[in-house]
Residue, then its C-alpha position, 0 to 999 in steps of 0.5 A: x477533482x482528480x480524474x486520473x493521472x500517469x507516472x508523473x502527472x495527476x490530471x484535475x477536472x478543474x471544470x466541465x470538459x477543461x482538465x490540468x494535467x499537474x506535474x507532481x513534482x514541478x521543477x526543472x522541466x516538470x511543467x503542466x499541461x492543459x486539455x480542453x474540449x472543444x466539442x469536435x477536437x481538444x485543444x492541448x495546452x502545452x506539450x511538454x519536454x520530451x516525446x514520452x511525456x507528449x505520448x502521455x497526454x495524447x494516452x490521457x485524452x483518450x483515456x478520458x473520452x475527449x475528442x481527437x487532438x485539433x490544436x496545441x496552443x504554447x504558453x510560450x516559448x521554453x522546451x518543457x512547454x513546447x518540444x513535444x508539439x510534433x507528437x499531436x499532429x495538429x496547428x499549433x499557436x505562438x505568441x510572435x515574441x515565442x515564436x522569434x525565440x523558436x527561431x532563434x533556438x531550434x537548432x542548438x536546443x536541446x543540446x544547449x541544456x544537456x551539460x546543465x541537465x544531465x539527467x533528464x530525457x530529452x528523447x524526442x525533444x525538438x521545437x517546431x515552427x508554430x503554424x499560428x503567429x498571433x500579436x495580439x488577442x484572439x478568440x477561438x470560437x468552439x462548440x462549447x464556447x468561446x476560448x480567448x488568448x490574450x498577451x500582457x506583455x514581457x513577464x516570464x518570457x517576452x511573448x507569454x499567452x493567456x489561455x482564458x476559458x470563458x464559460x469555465x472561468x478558468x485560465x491557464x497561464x503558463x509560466x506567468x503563475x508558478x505555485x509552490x515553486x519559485x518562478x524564474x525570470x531568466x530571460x524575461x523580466x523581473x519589473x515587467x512580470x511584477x507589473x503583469x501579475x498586476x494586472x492578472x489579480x485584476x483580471x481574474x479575481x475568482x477564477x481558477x488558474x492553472x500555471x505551468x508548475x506547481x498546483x492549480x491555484x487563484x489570485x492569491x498566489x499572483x499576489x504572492x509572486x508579486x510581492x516576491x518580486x517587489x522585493x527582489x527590485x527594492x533589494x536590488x535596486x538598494x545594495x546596487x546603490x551601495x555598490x554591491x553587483x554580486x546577485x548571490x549576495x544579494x540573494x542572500x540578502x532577499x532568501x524566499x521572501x514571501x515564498x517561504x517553503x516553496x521548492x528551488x529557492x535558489x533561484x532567486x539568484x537567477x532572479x536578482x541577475x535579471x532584477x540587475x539586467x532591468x535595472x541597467x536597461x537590458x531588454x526583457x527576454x536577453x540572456x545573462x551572459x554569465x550563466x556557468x557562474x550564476x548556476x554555480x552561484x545558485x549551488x553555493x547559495x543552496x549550500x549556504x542557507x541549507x548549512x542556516x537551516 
């Protein structure tokens, strides 16, 4: 049920005290967040990119007479989810593989996104070391029950977290779940994520997800991603055995599959470089090497299916 919104987001009480802040666009840097009313403070679920939208979170939690901000809990490592963790003044929690990344990335971002996005607002964008480093589960006793986050392995990145709302039956999941946008596995990896979503459909059949772009959704749209990426290995796997290494001609080949209309189609480029990667035995979370030609590769594939359409 929408209760409100901002310039950029509509907020959706998915159930009593837990809220989706929803993107209304979804794309590149446009993520979600969560709010959750932990009886004595509100845990926020993601921070987004920039500070103006971190300050539109903290606005929305007022607005909806939750509780002061306690606790920031990132679903990974990647800007749009964590550069605003500053704002809240509150501990905040990583996955340990999130967290190496941070380390790795807080002094060259967000400067090494400006050439690719010059457009956006990265006012106020900056990582900060998470207080909390979990390896594995962890339950969050509240007054309204019991929070569980849970690490399924590498998928979207190396070190994504569950945030699972048990007396809601709700999960928000980060970017392991894109609906109606298609997800991207740059520095993660494709097979693993396949396997990962697996095991989510599984595990929270009839709940409601929230991921990080896109709609509130369910399993269905696991299903969907899934079989996305099965396609994206068989397709790969196939033409690498035909002797093609090109990813945008291989994406050619694949095109949306069973994300047919979803936005940014053109990053299945990116996900057949990463397919390649997996394939060769690259370890999930390495960057491709060749980004300037795989973004210049996503441009002409746009060019390409939309001359088709």
């Amino acid at each position: 049920m929408g209760v409100g919104g901002c310039g950029w987001c509509r907020v959706e009480r998915v159930a009593e005290g837990v809220y989706a802040v929803i993107d209304v666009d979804g794309g590149w840097f446009r993520s979600n967040s969560g709010l959750i009313d932990a009886g004595r403070y509100t845990i926020v679920v993601d921070t987004q990119y920039n500070e103006r939208r971190a300050r539109d979170l903290e606005r929305l939690i007022g607005e909806l007479g939750l509780p002061r901000p306690g606790l920031v809990i990132n679903t990974h490592h990647h800007g749009d989810h964590a550069w605003g963790n500053h704002v809240f003044n509150a501990p905040s929690i990583m996955h340990e593989g999130a967290a190496k990344m941070v380390e790795l990335l807080k002094d060259i971002a967000p400067d090494m996104y400006k050439p690719f996005f010059p457009n956006l607002d990265f006012t106020g964008s900056k990582y900060t070391t998470p207080d909390i480093v979990i390896s594995g589960p962890l339950t969050i006793n509240t007054q309204n029950g019991k929070i569980r986050l849970k690490h399924f392995g590498p998928a979207h990145t190396v070190g994504d977290i569950v945030v699972e709302v048990e007396w809601a039956r709700t999960a928000f999941l980060g970017d392991l779940m894109f609906n109606r946008v298609t997800p991207l596995a740059l520095d993660g990896t494709v097979a693993g994520w396949e396997k990962v979503l697996e095991r989510l459909v599984k595990e929270y059949g009839g709940w409601r997800l929230v991921g990080g772009h896109g709609p509130v959704g369910d399993t269905e749209v696991l299903k969907k991603i899934a079989e996305y990426f099965r396609q994206i290995i068989e397709t790969t796997e196939k033409l690498l055995g035909a002797g093609v290494r090109d990813p945008l001609t291989i994406a050619l080949e694949i095109r949306s599959g069973p994300l047919s209309g979803w936005s940014e189609e053109e990053r299945v480029v990116l996900n057949v470089a990463r397919a390649i990667m997996d394939l060769e035995g690259k370890p999930p979370g390495m960057l491709a090497e060749n980004l300037p030609q795989l973004a210049m590769e996503m441009a002409e594939y746009s060019s390409r299916t939309d001359s088709r359409a």
